[in-house]
C-alpha positions as CSV (number, residue, x, y, z in Angstrom):
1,X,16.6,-29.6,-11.4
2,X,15.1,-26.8,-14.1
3,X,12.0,-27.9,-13.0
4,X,12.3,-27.0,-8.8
5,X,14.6,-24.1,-10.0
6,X,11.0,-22.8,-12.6
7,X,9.0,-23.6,-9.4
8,X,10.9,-21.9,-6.9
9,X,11.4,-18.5,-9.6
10,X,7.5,-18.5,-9.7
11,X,6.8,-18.6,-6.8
12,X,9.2,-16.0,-5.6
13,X,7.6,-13.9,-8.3
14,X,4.2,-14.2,-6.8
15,X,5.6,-13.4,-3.2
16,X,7.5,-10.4,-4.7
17,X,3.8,-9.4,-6.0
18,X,1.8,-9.7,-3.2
19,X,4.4,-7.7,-0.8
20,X,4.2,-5.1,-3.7
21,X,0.6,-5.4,-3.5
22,X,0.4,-5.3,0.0
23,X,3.2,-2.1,0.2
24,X,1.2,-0.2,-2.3
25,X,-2.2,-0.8,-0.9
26,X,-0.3,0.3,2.4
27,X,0.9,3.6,0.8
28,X,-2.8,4.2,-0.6
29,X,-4.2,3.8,3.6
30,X,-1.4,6.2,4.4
31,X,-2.3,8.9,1.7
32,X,-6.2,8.1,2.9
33,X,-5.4,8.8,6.3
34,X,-3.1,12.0,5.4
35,X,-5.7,13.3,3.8
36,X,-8.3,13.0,5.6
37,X,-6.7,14.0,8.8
38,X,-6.0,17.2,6.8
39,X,-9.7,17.6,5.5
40,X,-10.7,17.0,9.6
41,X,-7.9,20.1,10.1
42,X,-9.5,22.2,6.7
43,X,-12.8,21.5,8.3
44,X,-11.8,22.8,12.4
45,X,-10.1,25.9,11.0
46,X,-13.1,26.9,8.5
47,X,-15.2,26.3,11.6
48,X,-13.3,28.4,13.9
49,X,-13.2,31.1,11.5
């Protein structure tokens, strides 16, 4: 019974890490993107001007 419940803990400890991994890897892409659509904007207004 410990044993399963050691198992099961574990593992739900290695999912809860990977969806973290995954969620912050996934916040990094956004703030990528975010930034470099507004480096693309920076860019357009400096060359209209």
């Amino acid at each position: 019974m410990d044993l399963t419940w050691g198992h099961i803990k574990s593992n739900t400890c290695l999912i809860e890490l990977r969806v973290h991994k995954l969620y912050s890897s996934f916040l990094n892409l956004r703030f990528l993107l975010t930034s470099h659509y507004s480096y693309c904007q920076f860019l357009k207004q400096r060359m209209e001007i």
